[in-house]
N, C-alpha and C positions, 0 to 999 in steps of 0.2 A: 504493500500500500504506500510506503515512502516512497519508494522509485515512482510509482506513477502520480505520488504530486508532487515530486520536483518533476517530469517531466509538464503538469499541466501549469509551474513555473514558469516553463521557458520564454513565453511572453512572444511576439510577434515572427514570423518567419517571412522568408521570401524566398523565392525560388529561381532558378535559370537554366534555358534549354540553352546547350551550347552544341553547335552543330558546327563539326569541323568536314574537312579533306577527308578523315581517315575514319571518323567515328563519331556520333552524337552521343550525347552525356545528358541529362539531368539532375540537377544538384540544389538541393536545401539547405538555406544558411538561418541562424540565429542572426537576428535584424540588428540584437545591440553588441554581441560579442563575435559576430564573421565565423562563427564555429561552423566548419562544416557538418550536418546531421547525419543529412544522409544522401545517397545517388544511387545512379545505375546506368550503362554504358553498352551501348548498339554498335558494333563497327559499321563500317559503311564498305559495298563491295565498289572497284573501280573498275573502269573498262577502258580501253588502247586501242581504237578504231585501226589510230593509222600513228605512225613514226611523227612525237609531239604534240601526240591527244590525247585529254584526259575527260572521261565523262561517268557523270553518277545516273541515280537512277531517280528521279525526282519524288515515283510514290514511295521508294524504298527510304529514299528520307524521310518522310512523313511519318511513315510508320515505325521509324525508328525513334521519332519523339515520341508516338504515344506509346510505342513499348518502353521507353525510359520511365516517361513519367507513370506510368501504372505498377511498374517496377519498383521504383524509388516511393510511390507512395503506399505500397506495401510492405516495405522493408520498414515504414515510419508507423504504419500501425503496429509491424510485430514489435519495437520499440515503447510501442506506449506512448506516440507522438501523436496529436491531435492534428492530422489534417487541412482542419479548418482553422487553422493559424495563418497559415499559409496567405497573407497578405494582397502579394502583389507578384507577378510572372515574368521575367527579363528574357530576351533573346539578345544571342550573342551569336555569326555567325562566319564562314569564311564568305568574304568578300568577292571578288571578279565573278565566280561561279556564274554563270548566265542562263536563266530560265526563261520558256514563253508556254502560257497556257491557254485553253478556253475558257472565259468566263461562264458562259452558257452551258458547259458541262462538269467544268472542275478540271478535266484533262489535261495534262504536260502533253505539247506537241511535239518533245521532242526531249532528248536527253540535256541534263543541267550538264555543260560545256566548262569544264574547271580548267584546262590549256588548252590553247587551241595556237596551233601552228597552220600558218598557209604554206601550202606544199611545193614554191619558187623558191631560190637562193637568196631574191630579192625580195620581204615585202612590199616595197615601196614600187616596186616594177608592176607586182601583180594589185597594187590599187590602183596605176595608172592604167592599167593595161583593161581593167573591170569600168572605172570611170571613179570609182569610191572618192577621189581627191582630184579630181581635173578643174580646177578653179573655175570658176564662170568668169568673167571678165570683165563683172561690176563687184567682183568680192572682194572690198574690203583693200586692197596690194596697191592701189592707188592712189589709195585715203592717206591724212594722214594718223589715220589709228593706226594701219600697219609701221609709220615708223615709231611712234610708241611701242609697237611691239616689238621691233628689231632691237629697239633700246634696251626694252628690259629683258630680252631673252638672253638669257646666261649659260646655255648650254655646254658641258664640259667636252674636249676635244673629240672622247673617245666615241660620243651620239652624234657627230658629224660626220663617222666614216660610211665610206661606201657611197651612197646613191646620196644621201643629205645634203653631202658638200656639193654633188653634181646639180640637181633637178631643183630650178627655182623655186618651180609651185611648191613641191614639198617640203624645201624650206621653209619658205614660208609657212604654209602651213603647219609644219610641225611650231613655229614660234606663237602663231596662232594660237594654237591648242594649247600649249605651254602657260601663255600667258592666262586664257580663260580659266583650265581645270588646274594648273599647276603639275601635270604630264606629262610625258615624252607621247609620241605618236608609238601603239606598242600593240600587240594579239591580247597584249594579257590583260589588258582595260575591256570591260562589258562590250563599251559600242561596236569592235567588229566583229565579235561573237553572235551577236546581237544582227548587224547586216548579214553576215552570213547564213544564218538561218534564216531571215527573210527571203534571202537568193538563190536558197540551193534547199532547202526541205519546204514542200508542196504543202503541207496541214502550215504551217505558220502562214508561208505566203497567201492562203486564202482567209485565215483567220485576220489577217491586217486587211486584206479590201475588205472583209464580212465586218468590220468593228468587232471582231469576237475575242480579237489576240489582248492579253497581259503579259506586261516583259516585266520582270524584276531579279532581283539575288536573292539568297536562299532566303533572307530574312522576310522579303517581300511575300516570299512562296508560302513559307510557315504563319506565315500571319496573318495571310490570306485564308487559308485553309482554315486556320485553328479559332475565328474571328466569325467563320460561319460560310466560308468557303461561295460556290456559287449562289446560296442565301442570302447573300448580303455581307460577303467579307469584306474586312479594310485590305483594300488596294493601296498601303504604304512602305516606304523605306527612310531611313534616317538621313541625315547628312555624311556620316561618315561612311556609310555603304555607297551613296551618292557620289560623293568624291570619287571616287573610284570605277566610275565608268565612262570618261573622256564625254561627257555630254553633261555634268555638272559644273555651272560657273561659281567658282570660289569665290567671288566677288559679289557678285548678288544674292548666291546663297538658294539656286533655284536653279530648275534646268535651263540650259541656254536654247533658245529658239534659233540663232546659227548654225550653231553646232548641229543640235538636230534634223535642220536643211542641209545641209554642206554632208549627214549621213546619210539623207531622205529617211528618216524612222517619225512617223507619227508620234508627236507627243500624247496623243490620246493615251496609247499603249501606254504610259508613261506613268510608273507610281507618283502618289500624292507624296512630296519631300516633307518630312515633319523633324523636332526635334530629335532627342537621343533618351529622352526620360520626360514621359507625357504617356497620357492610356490613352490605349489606340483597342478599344472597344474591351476584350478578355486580357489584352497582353500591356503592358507596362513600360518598358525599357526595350530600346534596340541599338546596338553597337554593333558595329565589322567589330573581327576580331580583337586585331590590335589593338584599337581604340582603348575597349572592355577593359584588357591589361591595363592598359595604361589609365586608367579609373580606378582597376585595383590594386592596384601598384601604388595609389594616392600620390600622384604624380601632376601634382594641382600647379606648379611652380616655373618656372623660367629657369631653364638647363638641368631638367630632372630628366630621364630617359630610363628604358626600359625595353629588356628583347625576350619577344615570346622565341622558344625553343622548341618548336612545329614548325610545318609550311607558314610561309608569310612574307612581304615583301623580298625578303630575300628569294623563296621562293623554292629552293631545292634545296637547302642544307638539311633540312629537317627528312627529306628523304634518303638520305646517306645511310642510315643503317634498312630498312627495308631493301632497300640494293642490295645491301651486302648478305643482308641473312634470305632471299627469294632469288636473286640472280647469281649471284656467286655461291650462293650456301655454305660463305665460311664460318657464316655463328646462326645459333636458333635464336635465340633471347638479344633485347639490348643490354644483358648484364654481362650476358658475354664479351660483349665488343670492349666493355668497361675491363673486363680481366683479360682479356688480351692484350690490350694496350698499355694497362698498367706494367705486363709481367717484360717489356721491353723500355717502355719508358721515353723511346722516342720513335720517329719513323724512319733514322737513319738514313734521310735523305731524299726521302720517298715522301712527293706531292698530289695530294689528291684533290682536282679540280670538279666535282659531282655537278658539272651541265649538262644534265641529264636532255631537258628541254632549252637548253639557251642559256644563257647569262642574262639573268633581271638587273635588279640595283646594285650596284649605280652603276653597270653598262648596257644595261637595254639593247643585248646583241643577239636575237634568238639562233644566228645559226651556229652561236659557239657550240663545241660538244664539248662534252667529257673528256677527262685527260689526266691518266696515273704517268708521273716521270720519276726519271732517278732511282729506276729498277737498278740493284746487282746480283749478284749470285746469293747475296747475303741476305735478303731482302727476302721477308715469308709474312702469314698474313697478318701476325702478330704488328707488324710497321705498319702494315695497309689500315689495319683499323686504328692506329695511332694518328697515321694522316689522312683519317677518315674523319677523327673529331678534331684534326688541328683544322681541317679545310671551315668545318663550321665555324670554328673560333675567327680563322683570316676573313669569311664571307659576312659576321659580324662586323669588325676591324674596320674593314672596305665601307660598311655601311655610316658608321663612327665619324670615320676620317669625313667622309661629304657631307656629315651635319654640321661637324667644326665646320668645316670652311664655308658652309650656306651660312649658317647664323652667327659664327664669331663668337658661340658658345663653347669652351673646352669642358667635358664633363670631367668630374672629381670621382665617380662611381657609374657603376651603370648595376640598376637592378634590373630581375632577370625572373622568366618563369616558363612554365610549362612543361611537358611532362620528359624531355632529355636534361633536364635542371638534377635529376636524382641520379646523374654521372657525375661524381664529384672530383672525377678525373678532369671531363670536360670544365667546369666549373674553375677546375684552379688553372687549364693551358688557357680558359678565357681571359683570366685575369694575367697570366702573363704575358699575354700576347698585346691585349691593349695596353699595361703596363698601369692599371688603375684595379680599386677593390671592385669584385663583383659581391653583389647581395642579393641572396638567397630569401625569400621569404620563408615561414614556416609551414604555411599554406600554401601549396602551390598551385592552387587551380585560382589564380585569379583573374584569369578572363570569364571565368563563370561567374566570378566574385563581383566582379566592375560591372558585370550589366544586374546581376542580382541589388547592388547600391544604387546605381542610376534608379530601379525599379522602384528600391525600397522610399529613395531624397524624392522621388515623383509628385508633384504639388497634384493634393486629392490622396496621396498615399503616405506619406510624409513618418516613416517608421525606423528612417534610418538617416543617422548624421554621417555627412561629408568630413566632418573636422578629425584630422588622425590622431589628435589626444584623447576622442572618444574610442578608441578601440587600443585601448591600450594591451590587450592578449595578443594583439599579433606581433611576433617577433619574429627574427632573420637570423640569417648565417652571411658572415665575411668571409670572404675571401681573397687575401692578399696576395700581389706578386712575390713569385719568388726567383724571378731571373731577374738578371740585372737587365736592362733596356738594350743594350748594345745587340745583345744576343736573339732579343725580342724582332730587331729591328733588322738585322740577317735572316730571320726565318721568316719572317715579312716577306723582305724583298724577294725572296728566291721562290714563295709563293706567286710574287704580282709578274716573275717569269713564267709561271707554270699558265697562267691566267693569260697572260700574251697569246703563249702557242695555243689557248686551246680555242680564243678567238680567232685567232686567224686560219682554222683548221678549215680545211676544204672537202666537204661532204662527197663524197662521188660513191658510183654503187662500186662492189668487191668484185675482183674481174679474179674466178678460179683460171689462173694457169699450171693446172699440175696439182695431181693428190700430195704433193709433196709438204707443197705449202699448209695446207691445212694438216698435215701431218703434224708440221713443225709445230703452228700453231698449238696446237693441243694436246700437243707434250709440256709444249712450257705452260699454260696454264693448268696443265694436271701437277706437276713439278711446284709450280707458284703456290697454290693454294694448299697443299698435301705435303 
């Protein structure tokens, strides 16, 4: 009888669907102490159409949150947890993911689009070649708004190679776009996902002339659905899912009507943009992911920072071990990779560049690939997964170093989460490699955390304080470097060589001359790995 009234103690709750790349979660917190109660976790299956595609299944999401949440509110009644505490509902979700559905019947037209590669050397060849960017001849290049824009476009040398520095229109318009959404011209923003499926899959193209089509990301989908679907769902997304698909202007805080002409995509299709913490009918709170983090991270300040350790703007680090343990099959578990790497302690020379799909931030180069160098005879898998987490630690780094120089901000720390944070190997080559402490929360699911707070601070919900002297339970782990910078600053560099070659790599198909070759091949990868 005590247990179950301190649990009808517990006082207010709130909750958060967090629906990532790899697996949906749902998670219940304590409103005044961020205690996690309880959860429960759906992987999500992925599919590979073609070389640089990624796609989920849109009802298989769906029903991946109601199985969390029936899961997770089951686990709270065998608990003794009352349910109906439960406040207020946050979603948190990955970002670019591109959806388009019927309204009239509820139906996805088509798979949610998580990478999408156009299948030329050149994108920028294959949207002049389609029409996607061929400027009209009153756009804008004349004005002088575009030399405002030349002014303020800062783009860094290496988003000028190739076709950029050639073809004027797309200069320009990439500075265009730069300046409106604050973007590179890129596959992995919504809106050519988005054209793409209006031009090449037949149920979209007629659901946009029928007025039937809804375009949104996954948060638009779930909200839509869970809100009361074709009955009368909210058709919304946030601002930070917005940002994020090269057709929101960061200056007005709404979709741009250019943009949206200059892609031809009907604004109708077009979610209603709302805040980030406001109820939007059953649901509360919506953040992209990142964001989320960075809310639970309480990261309220000028040059506070924060790196989720999943997929995210960087983009493929977080795939690094899934490669390694499905494609290569040199470990089962991520704890493995953790004692492998530990039991050598460096990678002896061995650079692991994981562009699986391209190079995102901050080179926005999709046809870089993949690229292991500085093999020797000496060299087994034990290195590989050493500079398997140093790669993630340098694609951090990379990202670090272009915020200093955007903002003129140098960080003092960088806090840190998600669910590779429980390699405390990685954790400490992060902190030697930037050369600053990293901190560990104690709780590590705070991207579930941050939209669950947005949800709970909701004006009309108001059950949870922003101020982080209210939450005084949550506490962290440091971690200090322990090389000196010199040496920090060598392993750097002879990364940002491995990153060179594997931009400049020239895709071509494999031409067999001779069983030989493949012989060889696959000796020394039997040898490498064994």
């Amino acid at each position: 009888m005590a247990a179950s009234s301190n649990r009808i103690m517990l006082g207010p709750l709130v909750a958060a669907i967090d629906q990532g790349t790899s697996s949906t979660r749902f998670l219940v917190f304590n409103a005044k102490t961020a205690e996690l109660l309880s959860h429960h976790q759906v992987e999500i299956k992925q599919s590979f159409p073609k070389e640089g595609w990624v796609e989920e299944d849109p009802k298989e999401i769906l029903q991946s949150v109601y199985e969390c949440m029936d899961r997770t509110c089951e686990k709270m009644t065998q608990l003794n947890i009352d349910i109906s505490n439960i406040k207020a509902v946050g979603v948190t979700n990955q970002r670019e993911t591109t959806l388009v559905w019927d309204k009239e019947t509820g139906e996805p037209l088509y798979n949610a689009i998580v990478f999408f590669k156009v299948p030329m050397k050149s994108k920028f060849k294959f949207w002049l070649k389609t029409g996607y960017f061929s400027p009209p001849p009153d756009f804008l290049f004349q004005t002088e708004i575009y030399q405002n824009i030349e002014k303020n476009c800062a783009y860094q040398a290496t988003l000028h190679k190739t076709l950029l520095a050639k073809l004027n229109n797309i200069s320009y318009f990439s500075c265009f776009i730069q300046h409106k959404t604050g973007l590179p011209i890129s596959t992995y923003f919504s809106a050519v996902k988005l054209r793409w499926l209006m031009d090449n899959v037949e149920k979209v193209h007629e659901a946009v002339l029928s007025h039937r089509a809804m375009f949104g990301t996954v948060d638009s989908w779930l909200i839509w659905s869970l809100t009361g679907g074709k009955k009368g769902g909210v058709h919304c997304t946030d601002v930070t899912n917005a940002s994020r698909t090269m057709l929101f202007n960061i200056h007005t805080m709404d979709w741009d009507p250019e943009l949206c002409k200059y892609f031809d995509i009907p604004m109708e299709i077009l979610p209603k943009v709302r805040s980030s913490s406001e109820i939007y009918g059953l649901m509360v709170s919506c953040l992209g992911d990142q964001s989320a983090a960075l809310v639970g991270q309480m990261c309220f300040k000028d040059g506070q920072a924060k790196n989720t350790y999943d997929f995210g703007s960087v983009a493929i680090a977080g795939a690094v071990v899934p490669w390694l343990k499905n494609n290569l099959g040199i470990i089962q578990t991520s704890t493995e990779l953790e004692q492998l790497a530990a039991d050598v302690g460096t990678s002896y020379g061995c650079y692991f560049v994981p562009a699986f799909s391209g190079l995102y931030a901050p080179y926005w180069e999709p046809s870089a690939r993949g690229i292991i160098c500085g093999l020797t005879q000496f060299t087994n898998r034990s290195h590989l997964a050493f500079a398997a987490l140093e790669a993630v630690c340098f694609q951090t780094r990379e990202i670090l170093d272009a915020m200093n120089q955007d903002s003129g901000i140098h960080l003092s720390q960088l806090q840190v989460d998600g669910g590779m944070t429980s390699n405390r190997l990685l954790m400490q080559l992060q902190a030697d490699i930037l050369c600053i402490p990293v901190v560990k929360p104690s709780m590590p699911e705070t991207t579930a955390l941050g939209a669950a707070m947005a949800a709970g601070a909701a004006e009309g919900v108001s059950v949870w304080s922003l101020n982080p002297e209210d939450l005084t339970e949550v506490t962290s782990e440091k971690f200090e470097p322990q090389i000196n910078p010199e040496e920090s600053e060598l392993r750097y560099a002879r990364w940002k060589k491995a990153v060179q070659r594997a931009m400049n790599w020239e895709t071509t198909e494999p031409v067999n001359n001779g069983n030989g070759v493949f012989f060889c091949l696959f000796v020394f990868v039997f040898c490498f790995l064994f």
